[in-house]
N, C-alpha and C positions, 0 to 999 in steps of 0.2 A: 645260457652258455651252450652254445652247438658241441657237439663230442669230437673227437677228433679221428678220422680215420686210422685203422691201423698203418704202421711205416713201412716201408719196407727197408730196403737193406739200402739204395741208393738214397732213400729220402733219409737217413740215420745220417748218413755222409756229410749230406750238406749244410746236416744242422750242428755247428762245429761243439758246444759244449757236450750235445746230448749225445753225438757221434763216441767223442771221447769218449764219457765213463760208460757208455756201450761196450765196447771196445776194451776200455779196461777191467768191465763185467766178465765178457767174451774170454777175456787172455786167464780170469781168475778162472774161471770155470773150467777150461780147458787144457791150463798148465797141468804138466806131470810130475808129481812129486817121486821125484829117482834121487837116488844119490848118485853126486859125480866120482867117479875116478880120476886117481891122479894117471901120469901117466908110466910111474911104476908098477902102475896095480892095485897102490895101498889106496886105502879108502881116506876122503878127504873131509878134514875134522869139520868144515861148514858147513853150512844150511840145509838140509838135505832136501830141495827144490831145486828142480833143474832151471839152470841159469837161463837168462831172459835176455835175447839179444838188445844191446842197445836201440833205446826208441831211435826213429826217425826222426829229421826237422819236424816234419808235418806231424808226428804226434806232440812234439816240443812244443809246437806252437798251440794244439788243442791242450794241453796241460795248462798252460800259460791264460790261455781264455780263460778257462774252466775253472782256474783259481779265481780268476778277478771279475768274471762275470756276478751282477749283482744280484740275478733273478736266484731262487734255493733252487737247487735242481737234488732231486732226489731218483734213486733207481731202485729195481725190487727187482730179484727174479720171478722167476714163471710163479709162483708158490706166494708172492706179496712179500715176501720179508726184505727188508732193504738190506741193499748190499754197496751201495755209496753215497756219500755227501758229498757235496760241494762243498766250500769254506763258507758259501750264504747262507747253504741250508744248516750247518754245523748253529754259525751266531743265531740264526734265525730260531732254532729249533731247540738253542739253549743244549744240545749232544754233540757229541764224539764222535769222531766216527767208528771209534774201534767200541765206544760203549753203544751206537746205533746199530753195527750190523747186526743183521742176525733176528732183528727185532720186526716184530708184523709193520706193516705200513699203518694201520689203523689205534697200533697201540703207540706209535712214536709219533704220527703228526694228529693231534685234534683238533680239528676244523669245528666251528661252532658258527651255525647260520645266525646273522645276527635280527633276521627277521620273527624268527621264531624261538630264538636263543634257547636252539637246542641243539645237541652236537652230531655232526654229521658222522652217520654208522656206514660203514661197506664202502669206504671210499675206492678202495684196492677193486671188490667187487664192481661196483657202479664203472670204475673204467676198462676192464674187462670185457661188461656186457655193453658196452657205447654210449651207456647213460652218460646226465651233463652231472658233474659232483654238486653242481647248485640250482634253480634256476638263475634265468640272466636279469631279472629285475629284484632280485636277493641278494646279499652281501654277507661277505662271509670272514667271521676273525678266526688268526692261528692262535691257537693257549702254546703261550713259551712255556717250555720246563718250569721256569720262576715263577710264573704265576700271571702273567701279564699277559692281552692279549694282544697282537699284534694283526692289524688290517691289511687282508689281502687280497689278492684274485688268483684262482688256480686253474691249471691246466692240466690234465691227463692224459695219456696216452698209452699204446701200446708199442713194444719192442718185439720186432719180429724176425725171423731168421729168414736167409734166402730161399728156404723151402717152405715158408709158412709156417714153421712152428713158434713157439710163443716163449719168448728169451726171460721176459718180464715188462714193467714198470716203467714208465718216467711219469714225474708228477712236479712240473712247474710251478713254484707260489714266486709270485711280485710283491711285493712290499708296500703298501698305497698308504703311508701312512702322512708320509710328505703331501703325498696329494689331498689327501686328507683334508691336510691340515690347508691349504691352499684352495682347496673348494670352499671351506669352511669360511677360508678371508673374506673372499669372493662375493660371496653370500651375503659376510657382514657387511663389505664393504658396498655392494650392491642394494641393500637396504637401508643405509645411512645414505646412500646417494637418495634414494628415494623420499627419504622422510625430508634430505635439505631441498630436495625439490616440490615438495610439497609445500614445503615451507617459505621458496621463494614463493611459491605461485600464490600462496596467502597472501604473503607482504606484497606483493604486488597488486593485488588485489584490495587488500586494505588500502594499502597508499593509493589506488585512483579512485576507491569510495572517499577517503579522505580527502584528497585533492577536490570533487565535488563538492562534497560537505562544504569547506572552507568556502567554494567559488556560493555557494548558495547563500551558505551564512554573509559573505561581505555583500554579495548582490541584492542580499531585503535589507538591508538598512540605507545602503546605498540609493536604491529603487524611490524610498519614499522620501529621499536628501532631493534628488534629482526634481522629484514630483514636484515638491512645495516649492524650491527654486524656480522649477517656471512658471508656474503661478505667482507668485510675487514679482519675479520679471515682469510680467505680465500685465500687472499694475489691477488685477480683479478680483483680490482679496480684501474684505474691510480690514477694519482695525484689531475688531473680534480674532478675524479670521487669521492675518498677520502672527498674532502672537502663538494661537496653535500650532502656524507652521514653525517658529523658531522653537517651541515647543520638540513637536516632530525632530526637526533636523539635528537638535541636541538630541534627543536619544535615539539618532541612528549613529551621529558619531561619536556617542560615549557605547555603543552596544560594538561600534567597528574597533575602537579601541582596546575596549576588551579585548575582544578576541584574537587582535592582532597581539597584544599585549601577552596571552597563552599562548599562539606561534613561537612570540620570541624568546619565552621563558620553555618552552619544549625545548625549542632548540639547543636552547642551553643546558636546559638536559642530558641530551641526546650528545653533546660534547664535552662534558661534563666541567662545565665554566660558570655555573651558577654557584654564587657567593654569596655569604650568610656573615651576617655580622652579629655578634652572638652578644648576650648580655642579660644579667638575672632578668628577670620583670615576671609580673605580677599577671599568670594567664586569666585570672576573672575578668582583668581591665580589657587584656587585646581579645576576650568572648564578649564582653559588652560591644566596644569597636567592631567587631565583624557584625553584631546582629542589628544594630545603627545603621551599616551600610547598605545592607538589604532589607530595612522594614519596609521603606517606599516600594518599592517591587514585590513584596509580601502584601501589602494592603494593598495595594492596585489590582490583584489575584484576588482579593478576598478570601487570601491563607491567613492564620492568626498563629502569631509565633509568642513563643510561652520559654523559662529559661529557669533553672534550677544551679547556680552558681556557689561553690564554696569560695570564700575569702580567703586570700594568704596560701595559696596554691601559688608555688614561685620553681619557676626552669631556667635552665640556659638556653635564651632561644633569639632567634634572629624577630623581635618583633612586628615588623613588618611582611616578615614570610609567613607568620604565624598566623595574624590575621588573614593573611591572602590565604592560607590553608584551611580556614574554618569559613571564609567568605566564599571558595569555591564550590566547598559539601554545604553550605546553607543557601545557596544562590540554585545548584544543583537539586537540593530540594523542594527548593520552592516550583522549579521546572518539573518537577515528577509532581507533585501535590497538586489535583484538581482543585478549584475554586471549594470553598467552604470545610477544605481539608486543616489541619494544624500541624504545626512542626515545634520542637521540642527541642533545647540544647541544654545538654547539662554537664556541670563539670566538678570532680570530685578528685580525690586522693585515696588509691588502694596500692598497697603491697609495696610503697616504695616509686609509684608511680602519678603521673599526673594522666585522670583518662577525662576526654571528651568525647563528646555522643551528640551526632546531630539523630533524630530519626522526625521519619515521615509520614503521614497515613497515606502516601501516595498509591504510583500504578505495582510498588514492590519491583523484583528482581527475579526470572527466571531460573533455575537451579542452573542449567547448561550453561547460566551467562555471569553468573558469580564470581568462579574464578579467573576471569579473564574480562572483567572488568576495568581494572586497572591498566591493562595494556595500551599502550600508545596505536592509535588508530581504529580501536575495537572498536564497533559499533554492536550493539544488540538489538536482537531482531521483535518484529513481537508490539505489544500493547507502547511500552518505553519510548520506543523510535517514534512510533507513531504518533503521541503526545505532544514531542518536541522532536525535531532533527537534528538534533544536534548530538543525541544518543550516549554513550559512554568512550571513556577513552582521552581525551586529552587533556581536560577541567582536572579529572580524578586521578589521571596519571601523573601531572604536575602535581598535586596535591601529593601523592603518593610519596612522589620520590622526595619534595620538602621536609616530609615527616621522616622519611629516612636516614636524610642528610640531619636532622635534628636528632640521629640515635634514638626515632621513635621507631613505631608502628604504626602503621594501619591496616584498617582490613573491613568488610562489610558482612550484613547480615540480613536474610528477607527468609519472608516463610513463602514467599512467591508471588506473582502476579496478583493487584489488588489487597496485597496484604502490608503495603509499606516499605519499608528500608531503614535501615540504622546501620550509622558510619561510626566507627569507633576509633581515634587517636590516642595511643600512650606514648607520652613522655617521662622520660627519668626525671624525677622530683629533687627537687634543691631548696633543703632546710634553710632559712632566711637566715636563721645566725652562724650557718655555715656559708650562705650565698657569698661566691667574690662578687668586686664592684665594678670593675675594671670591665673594660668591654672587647670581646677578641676578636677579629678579623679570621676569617677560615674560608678557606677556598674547598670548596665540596671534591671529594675525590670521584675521580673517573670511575 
């Protein structure tokens, strides 16, 4: 903050508030205290201050600013002790002005730097000798009488008479507390812009990995549908040969179906139009059922899958989603589990709950990529991807959110790369001689 030049008598003029209580300084100091006579002679029982011609318009109109002007303007004489307020600096200052005059300038305003929050001493002094009362990359609060402090910026100066000598004081405080508070939005609002744009530039991101992914995954199964069909066109395949390609061409379009089949169950997700048809049963039967459906793809691996099943384990569940939720964490582990590795399902009752546990001795799970696993289009980077392309994210986010919409849980666990994986589902458990029989229809909420 630069000091301010001393003023002189025409620069006082122009500055209409500060002109004012110069001027009403000026008139205090300089009035005569006489007693008037009347014009008998007798002495006149009033004020004994000689009377003050009525102001002018043009001081009318400096009283008039000077009330409603918002900056505090404060005045001292030559000596620092103030000798007027404003009505800003009156609220601002929490004083009177009949209980501020008279008072040093450094015992009524406390200024407190807020970088070093410690209180500015010799303010009166420091504008005197042309110092700044702060620097200008500091900030500085006013302490209200109350106790409060209030955010400002100050200004100093000197009042000086037409011959140079030194009248007193003027000390300017602005109020920034509004501003304040407005930088402050500013700021947040300016960092919330940034975090959603960071956030779009993700999703955009994910969604044209994604959008790959998908063209890749439908383009190998496709590739070798294509293949085998023109070869057989072709009429230069034996008999042998014949039957591997209808071999082939079924498991590229029960491999395309799939996956088209988790598109349209996302999707449905993502609008939240996926419907659950709900009804007791028996979770050992539909964990028998899902690991049925992937032992052929487990033995073709040479993974060997193992199952630890309690009986009479009974939910309200949509059994059809249920199994597609244990067929996707068992189908996904057998994709992580190198040849000669094992996988494990077991399912038990604790706490009131039904819990199932697929785990893996697979490539494990990342720390950084654990939590965000589950998200629709994640991919994880690393050992995982590389194994298979098809990575995390869409298999486990549908799975995720079936469990949810079933009033479960899920969630996963790895001690890291190479160390395996275990998925763990809880369901609210339903005593058989309390299970209803009836079967409900529920539309998943948004």
């Amino acid at each position: 903050m630069k000091p301010f030049k001393p003023l002189s008598s025409l620069a006082i003029a122009a500055s209409v508030p500060i002109a004012l209580l110069a001027a009403d300084m000026v008139s205090a100091i300089t009035r005569r205290r006489t007693r008037r006579s009347s014009p008998t002679g007798t002495a006149d029982p009033g004020p004994s201050v000689a009377p003050i011609s009525p102001p002018s318009s043009a001081q009318s109109t400096l009283s008039a600013v000077s009330r409603n002007v918002r900056d505090a303007i404060l005045i001292t004489d030559a000596d620092g002790r103030v000798t007027q307020l404003n009505q800003s600096a009156q609220n601002m200052l929490g004083w009177t002005l009949s209980a501020a005059q008279g008072r040093r300038l450094d015992d009524l305003c406390t200024l407190v730097d807020e970088h070093t929050r410690r209180p500015l001493v010799c303010v009166a002094e420091r504008i005197k000798s042309g110092q700044p009362i702060v620097d200008a990359q500091n900030r500085i609060v006013l302490q209200h009488r109350a106790g409060h402090a209030v955010p400002i910026e100050a200004h100093g100066d000197l009042i000086v008479a037409a011959d140079g000598s030194l009248i007193g004081i003027v000390l300017v405080l602005q109020d920034m507390s509004v501003f304040r508070e407005q930088e402050a939005q500013r700021q947040l609002l300016a960092a919330r812009a940034e975090a959603a744009c960071r956030t779009a530039e993700g999703v955009n991101r994910s969604r044209d990995e994604f959008m790959a992914f998908v063209a890749h995954q439908l383009r190998g199964p496709l590739n070798s549908i294509y293949g085998w069909v023109q070869l057989m066109q072709g009429g230069r395949l034996e008999a042998e040969q014949q039957t591997r390609a209808l071999e082939a061409i079924a498991r590229g379009a029960q491999a395309q179906t799939r996956l088209i089949d988790e598109l349209l169950d996302a999707s449905r997700v993502l609008r939240g139009e996926l419907r659950l048809e709900r009804s007791t049963a028996d979770v050992a039967a539909i964990a028998r059922a899902a690991l049925d459906s992937v032992r052929a793809s487990a033995t073709a691996k040479g993974v060997s899958l193992d199952s630890s099943l309690t009986h009479g384990v009974c939910a309200l569940v949509d059994p059809q989603r249920l199994q597609q939720i244990l067929g996707h964490l068992l189908d996904h582990a057998i994709r992580s589990t190198p040849p000669g590795g094992s996988i494990a399902l077991q399912l038990l009752r604790h706490d009131g709950d039904v819990i199932v546990r697929v785990s893996d001795s697979g490539i494990g799970i990342r720390a950084e990529d654990l939590p965000r696993i589950f998200e629709p289009f994640h991919r994880a980077q690393g050992a995982r991807s590389q194994h298979h392309g098809r990575g995390f994210g869409l298999e486990l986010a549908v799975a995720k959110h079936l469990t949810e919409q079933h009033d479960g849980h899920m969630d996963a666990y790895s001690d890291g790369p190479g160390q395996g994986a275990t998925y763990t589902v809880r369901l609210p458990l339903i005593e058989q001689a309390h299970a209803p029989s009836k079967r409900d229809a529920v539309l998943a909420p948004r």
